[in-house]
Each structure stands twice: as C-alpha cells, then as structure tokens.
Rosetta silent file (secondary structure, phi, psi, omega in degrees, C-alpha in Angstrom):
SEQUENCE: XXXXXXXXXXXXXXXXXXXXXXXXXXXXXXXXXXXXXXXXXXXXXXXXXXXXXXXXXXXXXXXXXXXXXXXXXXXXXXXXXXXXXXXXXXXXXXXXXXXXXXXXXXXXXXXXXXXXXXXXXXXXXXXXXXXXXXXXXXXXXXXXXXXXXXXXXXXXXXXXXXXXXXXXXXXXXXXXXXXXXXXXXXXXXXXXXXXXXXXXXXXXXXXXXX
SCORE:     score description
SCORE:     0.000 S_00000001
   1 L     0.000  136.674 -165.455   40.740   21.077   47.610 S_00000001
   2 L   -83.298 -160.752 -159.767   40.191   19.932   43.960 S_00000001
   3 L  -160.923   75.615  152.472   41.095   22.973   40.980 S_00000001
   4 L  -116.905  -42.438  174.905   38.379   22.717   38.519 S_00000001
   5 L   -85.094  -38.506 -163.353   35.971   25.314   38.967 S_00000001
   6 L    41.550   75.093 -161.314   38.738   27.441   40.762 S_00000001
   7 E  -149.039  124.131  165.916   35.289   28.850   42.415 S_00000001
   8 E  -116.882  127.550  167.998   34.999   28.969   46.517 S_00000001
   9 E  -110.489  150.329 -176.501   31.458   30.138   47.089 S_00000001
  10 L  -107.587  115.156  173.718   31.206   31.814   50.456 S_00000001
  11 L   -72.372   73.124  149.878   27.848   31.011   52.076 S_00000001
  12 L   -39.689   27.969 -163.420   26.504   34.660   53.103 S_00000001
  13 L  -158.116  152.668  176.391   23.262   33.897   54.424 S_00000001
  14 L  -109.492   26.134 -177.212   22.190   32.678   58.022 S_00000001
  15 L  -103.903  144.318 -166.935   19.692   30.249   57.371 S_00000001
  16 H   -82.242  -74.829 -178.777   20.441   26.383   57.688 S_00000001
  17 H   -10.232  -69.069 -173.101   17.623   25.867   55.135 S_00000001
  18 H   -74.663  -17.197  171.994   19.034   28.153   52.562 S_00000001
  19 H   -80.492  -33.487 -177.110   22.861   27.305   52.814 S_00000001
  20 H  -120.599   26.339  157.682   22.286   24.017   52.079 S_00000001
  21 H   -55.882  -54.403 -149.736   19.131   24.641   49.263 S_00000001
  22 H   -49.675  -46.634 -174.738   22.545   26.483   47.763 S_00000001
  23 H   -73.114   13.226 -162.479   25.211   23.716   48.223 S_00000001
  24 H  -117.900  -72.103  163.399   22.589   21.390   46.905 S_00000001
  25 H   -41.767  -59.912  179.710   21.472   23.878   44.112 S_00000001
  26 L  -121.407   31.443  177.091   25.245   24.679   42.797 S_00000001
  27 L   -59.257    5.530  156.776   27.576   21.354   44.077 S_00000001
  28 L  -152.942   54.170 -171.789   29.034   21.240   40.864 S_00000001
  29 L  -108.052  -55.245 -156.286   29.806   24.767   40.286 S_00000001
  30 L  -103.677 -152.808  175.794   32.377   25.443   43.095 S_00000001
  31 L  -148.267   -1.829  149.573   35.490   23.413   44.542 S_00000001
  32 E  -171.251 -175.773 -174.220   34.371   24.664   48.465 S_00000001
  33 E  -123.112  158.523 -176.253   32.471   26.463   50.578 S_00000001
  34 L  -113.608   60.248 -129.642   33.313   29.168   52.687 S_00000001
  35 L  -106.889  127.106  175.432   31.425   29.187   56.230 S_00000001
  36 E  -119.704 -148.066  172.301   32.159   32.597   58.639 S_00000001
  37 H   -68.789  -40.804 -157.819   30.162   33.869   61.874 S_00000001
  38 H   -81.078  -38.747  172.869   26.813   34.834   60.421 S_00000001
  39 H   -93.104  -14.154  157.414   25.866   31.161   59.496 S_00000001
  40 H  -106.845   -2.432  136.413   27.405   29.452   62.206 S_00000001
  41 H   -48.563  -23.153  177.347   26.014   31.505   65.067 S_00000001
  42 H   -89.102  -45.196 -148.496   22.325   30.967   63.500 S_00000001
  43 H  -131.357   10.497  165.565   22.812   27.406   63.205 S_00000001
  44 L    86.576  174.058  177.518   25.682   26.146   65.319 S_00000001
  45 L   -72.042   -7.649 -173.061   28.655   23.948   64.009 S_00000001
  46 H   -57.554  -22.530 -175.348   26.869   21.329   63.085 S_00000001
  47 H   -69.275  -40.837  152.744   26.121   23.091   60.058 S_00000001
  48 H   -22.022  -69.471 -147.077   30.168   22.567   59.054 S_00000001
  49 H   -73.162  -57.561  178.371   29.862   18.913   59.485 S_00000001
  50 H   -41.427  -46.074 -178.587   26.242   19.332   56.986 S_00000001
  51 H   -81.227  -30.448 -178.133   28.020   20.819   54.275 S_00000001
  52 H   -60.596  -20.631  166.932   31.434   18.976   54.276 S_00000001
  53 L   -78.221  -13.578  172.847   29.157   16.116   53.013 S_00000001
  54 L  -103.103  -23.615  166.149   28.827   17.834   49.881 S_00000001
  55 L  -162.074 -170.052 -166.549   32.521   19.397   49.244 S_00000001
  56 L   -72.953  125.228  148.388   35.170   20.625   51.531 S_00000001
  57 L   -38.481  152.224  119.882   34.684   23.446   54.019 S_00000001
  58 L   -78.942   59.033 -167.973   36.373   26.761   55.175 S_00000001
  59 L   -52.162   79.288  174.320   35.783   27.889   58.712 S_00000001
  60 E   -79.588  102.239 -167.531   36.251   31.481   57.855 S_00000001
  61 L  -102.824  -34.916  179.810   36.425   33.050   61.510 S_00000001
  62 L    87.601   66.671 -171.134   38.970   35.378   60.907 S_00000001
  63 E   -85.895  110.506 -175.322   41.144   33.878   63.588 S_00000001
  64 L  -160.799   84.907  175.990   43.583   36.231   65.487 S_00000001
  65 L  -145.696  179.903 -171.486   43.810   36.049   69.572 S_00000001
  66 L   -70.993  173.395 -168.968   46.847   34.481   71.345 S_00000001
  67 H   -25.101  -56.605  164.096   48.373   31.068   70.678 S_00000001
  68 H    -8.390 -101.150  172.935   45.936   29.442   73.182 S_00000001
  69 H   -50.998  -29.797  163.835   42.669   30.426   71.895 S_00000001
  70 H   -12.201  -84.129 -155.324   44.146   29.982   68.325 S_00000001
  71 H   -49.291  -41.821  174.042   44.404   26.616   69.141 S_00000001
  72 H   -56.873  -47.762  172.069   41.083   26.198   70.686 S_00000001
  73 H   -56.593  -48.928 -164.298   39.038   28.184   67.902 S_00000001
  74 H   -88.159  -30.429  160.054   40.641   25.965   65.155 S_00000001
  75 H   -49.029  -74.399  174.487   40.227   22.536   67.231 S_00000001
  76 H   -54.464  -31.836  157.493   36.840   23.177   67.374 S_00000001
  77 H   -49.742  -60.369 -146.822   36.275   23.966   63.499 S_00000001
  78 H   -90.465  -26.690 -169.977   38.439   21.079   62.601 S_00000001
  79 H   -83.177  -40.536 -151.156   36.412   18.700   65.079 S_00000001
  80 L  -118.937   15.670  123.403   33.034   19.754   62.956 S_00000001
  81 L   140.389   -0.952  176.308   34.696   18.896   59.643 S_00000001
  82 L   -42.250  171.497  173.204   36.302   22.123   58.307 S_00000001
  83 L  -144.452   20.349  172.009   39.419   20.823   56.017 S_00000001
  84 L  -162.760  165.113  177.306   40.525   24.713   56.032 S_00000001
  85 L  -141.706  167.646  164.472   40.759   28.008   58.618 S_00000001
  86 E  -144.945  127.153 -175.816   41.377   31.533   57.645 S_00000001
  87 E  -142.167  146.410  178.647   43.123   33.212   60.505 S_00000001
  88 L   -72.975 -176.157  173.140   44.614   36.691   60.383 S_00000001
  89 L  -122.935   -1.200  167.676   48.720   37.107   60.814 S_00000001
  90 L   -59.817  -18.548 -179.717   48.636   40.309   62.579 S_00000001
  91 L   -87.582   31.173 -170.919   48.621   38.797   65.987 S_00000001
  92 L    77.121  171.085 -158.316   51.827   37.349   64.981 S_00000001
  93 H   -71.116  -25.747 -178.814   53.893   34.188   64.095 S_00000001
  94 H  -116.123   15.726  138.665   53.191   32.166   67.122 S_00000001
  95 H   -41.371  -76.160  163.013   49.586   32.709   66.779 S_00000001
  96 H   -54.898  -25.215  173.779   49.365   31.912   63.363 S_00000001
  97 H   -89.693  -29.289  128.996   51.267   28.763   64.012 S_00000001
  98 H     9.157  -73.761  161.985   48.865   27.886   66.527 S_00000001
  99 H   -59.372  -39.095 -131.553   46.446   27.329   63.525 S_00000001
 100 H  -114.426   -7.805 -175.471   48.726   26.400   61.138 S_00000001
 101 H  -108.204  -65.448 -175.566   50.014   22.748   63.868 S_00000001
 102 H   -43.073  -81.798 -171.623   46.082   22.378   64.614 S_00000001
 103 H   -68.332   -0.722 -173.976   45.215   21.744   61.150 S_00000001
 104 H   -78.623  -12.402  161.828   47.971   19.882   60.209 S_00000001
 105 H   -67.007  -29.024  178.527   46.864   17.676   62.808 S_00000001
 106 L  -120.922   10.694  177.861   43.776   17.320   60.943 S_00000001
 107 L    64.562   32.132  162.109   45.325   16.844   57.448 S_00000001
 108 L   -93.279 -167.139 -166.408   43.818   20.776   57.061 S_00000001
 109 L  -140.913  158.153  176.416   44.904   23.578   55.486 S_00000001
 110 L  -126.999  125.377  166.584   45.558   27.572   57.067 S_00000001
 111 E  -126.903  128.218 -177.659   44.948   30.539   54.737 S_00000001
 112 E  -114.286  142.711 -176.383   46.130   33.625   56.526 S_00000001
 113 E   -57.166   79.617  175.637   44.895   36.967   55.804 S_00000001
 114 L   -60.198  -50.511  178.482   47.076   39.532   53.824 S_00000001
 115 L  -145.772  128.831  170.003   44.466   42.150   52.883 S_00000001
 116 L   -98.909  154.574 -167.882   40.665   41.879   52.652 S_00000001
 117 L   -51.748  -26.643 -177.135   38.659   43.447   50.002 S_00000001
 118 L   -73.681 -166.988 -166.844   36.746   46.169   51.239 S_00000001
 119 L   -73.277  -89.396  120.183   37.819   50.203   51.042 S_00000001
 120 H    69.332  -56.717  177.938   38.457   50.054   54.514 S_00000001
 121 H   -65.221  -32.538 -179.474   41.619   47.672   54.065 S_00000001
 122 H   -70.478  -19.301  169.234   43.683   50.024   52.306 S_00000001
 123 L   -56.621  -53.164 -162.248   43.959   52.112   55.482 S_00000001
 124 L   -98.455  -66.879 -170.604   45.533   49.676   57.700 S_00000001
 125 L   -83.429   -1.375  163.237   46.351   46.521   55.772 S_00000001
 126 L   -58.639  -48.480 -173.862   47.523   47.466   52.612 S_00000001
 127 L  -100.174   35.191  177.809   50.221   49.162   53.483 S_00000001
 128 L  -126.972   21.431  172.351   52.000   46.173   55.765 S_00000001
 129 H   -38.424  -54.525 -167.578   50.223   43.623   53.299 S_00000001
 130 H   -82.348  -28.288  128.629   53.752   42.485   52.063 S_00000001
 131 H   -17.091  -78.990  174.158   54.668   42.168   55.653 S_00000001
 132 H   -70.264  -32.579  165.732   52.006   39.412   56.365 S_00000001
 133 H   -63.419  -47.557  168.946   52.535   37.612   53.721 S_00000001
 134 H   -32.025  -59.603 -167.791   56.161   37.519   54.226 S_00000001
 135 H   -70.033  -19.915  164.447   55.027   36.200   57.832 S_00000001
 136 H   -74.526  -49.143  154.328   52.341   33.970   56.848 S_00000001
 137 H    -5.327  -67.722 -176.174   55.138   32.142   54.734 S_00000001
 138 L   -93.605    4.161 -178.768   57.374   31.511   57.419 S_00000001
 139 L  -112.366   31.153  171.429   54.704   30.535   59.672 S_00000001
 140 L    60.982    1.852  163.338   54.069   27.533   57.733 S_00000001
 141 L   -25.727  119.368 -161.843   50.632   28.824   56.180 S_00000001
 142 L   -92.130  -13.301  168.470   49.522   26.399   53.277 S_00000001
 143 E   178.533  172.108 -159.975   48.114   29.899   51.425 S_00000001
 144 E  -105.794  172.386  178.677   47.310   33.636   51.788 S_00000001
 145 E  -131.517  155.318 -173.742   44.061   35.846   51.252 S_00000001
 146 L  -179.034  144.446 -162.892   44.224   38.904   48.699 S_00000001
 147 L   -85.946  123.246 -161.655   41.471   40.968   47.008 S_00000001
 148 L   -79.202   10.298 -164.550   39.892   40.201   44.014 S_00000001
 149 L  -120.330    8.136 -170.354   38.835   43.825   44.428 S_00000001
 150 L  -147.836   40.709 -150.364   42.398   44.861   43.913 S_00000001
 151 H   -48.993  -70.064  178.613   44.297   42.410   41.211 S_00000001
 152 H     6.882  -74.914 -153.341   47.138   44.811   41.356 S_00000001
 153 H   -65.465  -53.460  174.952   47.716   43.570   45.089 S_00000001
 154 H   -33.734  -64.986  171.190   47.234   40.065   44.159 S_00000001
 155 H   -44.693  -35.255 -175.108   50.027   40.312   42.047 S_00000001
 156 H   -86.207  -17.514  171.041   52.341   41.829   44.346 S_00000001
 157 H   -81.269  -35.560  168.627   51.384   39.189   47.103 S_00000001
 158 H   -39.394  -37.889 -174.966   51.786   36.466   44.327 S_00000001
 159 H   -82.605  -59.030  179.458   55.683   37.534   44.246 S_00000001
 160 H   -32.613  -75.106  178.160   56.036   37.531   47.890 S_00000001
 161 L   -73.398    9.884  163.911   54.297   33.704   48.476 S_00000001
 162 L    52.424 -150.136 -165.773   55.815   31.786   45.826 S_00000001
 163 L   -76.296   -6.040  173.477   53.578   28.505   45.112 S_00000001
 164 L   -38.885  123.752 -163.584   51.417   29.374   47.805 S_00000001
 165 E   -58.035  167.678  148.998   47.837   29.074   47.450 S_00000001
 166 E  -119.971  172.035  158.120   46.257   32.414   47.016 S_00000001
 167 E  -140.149  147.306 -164.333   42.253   32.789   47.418 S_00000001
 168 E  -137.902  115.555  163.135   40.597   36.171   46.559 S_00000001
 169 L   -93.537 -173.336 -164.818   37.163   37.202   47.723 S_00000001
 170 L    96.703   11.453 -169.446   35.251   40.485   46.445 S_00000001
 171 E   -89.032  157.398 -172.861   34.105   39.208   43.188 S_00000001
 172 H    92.777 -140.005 -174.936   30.510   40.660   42.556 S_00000001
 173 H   -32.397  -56.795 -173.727   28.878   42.609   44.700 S_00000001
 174 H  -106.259   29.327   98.853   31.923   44.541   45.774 S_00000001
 175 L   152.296   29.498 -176.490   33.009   45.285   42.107 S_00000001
 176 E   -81.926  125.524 -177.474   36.107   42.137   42.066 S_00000001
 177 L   -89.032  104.931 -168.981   36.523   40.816   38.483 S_00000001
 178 H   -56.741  -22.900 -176.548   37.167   36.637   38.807 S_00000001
 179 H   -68.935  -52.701 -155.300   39.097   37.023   35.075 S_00000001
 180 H   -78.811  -49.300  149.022   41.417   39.695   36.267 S_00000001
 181 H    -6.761  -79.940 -171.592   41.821   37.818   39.564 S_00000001
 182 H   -52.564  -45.724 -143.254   42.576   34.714   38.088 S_00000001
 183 H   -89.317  -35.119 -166.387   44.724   36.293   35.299 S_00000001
 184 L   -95.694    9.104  166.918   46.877   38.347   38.299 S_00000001
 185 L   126.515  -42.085  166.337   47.693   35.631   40.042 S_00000001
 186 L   -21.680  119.606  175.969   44.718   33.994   42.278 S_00000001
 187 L   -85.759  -34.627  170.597   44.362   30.187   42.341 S_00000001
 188 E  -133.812  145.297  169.535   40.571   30.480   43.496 S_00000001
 189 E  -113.524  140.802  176.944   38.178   33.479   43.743 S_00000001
 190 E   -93.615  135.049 -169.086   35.708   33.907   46.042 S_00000001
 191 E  -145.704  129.144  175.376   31.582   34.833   44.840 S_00000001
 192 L  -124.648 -125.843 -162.465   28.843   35.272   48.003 S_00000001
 193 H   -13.102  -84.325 -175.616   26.248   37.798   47.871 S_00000001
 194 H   -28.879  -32.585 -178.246   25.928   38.121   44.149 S_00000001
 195 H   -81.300  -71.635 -173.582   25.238   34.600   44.068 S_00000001
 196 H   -57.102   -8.193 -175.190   23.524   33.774   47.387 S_00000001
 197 L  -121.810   11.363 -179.879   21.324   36.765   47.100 S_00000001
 198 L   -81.591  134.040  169.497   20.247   35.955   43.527 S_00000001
 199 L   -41.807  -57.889 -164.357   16.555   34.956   42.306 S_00000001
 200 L  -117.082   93.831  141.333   18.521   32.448   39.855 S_00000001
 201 L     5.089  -76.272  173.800   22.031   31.266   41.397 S_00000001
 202 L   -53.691  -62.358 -168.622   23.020   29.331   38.646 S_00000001
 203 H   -35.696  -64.005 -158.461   22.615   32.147   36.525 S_00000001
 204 H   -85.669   -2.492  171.959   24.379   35.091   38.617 S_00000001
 205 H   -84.532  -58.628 -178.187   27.553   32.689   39.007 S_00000001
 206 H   -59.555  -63.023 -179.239   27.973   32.004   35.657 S_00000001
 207 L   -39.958  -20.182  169.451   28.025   35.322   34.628 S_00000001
 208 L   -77.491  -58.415 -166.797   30.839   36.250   36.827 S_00000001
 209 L   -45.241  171.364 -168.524   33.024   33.199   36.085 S_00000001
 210 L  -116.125    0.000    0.000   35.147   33.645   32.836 S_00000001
C-alpha cells in the first residue's frame, strides 16, 4: 500500500454501480479501499477483483472462527484480489496465524483488530485492547486496527506495536478527527459514510483530511 494520501476509504454502500462510480470518482484521493459484508453479499467477490484494478483492496470481514475456516475465508478473498484481510485476534494466535500464512502466500498483508470505534467497544475490547495487540504482534500481523474515535487509544496501541502499521476507522460520521488520528499515532485513517453518503464526495473528504 502506497503512503500519500494516508486515506483508506471504506466502501459503505451495497451497490456495484455506486462503489465503483466512487473509486472512479475519488482514485486519486485515497491509497485503498476497504470492502466488508454489505458490498460483497450484494454483489459477490467479483466486485474485489473490480476494484483492485483501480488501487489495492481490503477484504474487511472481520475474520475470527478456528484456524480452518480462517484459512478458507482469507483464501477466498486473496483468490478475488484482496492484497489485505482484517481479522479479529480474539479467537486467538493460531487463528490469527491462519490469516496471517494465507496472505503471505499471496504477498498480502493481515491487520488484526485491537478495538473498533463505536461506544460499544469500550465495554468489551477496550479493556483487553493492549492484550490483542500484544498478540497480534507475535502472531506475525503486518498491522493493527485502533479508533480514530479514540486517539488516546491509538496512542497507547502505537507503544505496544512498534513499527507496525496502524489503520484507524471512525473519522466522520462517528465523530473521529483524521488530524488527531494521524498526529496520535495512525499511519492511515479510515472515511466511509461521510464520504460515500455525500451529494459531493470530493468535497466531504476534503474537509475531513488535514
């Protein structure tokens, strides 16, 4: 993944039409895209392999069942052109490695999940946050996820992961500031909704970016 924009936009929307009006509309805005369940259940994987012609993918699935299926979930991603997974680390280290030998296998990359952004996370994952990271670390993980809706935490995962990538979604919509992000440690921030749900695109991105 190139470092110019330091912008992943995550492609929120389930229509194959409109994800790739966007990735069409703002290909030289971001430095990837960010694909979960809502747009590849409407349109199947091929829609990976469509966008990966214009920058690199993420097949954000949120990966976390035993080694096995790991391996199965991220084979198939990696077959339809991701160059990245996001898999959690709660189901443990030989889960996560699962993922983390499958993309390596594909010249890919694994960013496993320390805390996501909503309110919601601070019950459960906040307070073993420092935990997962530790464990994403040693589980060969090429970078971590932490909440642009929280810089604080970003920082404190930043100490934990070394040189590690970090990537932080929450910018927008659920009130994450990409400056403060950036400034607390994030190598890329993540912008959906606000963007993907905008009359003008262009517009509502630049105003978040610093």
């Amino acid at each position: 993944m190139k470092k110019d924009a330091r912008l992943i936009l995550a492609l929120d929307v389930t229509s194959r039409k409109r994800a790739l009006s966007l990735v069409g509309l703002l290909d030289c805005y971001f430095d990837a895209v960010k694909v979960g369940y809502p747009l590849i259940l409407s349109s199947g994987l091929e829609i990976v392999k469509e966008i990966s012609a214009f920058a690199p993918v993420i097949a954000d699935l949120k990966i976390a069942d035993i080694p096995n299926t790991n391996r199965l979930i991220s084979e198939a991603a990696l077959n339809a052109g991701a160059e990245g997974l996001i898999a959690h680390v709660f189901p443990g280290s030989d889960s996560l490695k699962a993922c983390v030998e499958s993309a390596a296998a594909f010249g890919a990359q694994v960013y496993a999940v320390t805390e996501m952004s909503h309110p919601g996370a601070e019950e459960f994952m906040a307070p073993i946050a420092g935990e997962l990271a530790r464990l994403a670390v040693e589980s060969g993980a090429d970078g971590v996820v932490a909440p642009a809706t929280r810089p604080e935490r970003i920082r404190m995962i930043r100490s934990i992961v070394g040189n590690k990538i970090i990537i932080s979604p929450g910018v927008g919509i659920q009130g994450g500031s990409a400056r403060d992000s950036l400034q607390a440690g994030a190598d890329y921030v993540i912008v959906g909704r606000s963007v993907t749900s905008a009359e003008d695109p262009v517009a509502s991105l630049k105003r978040l970016m610093p």
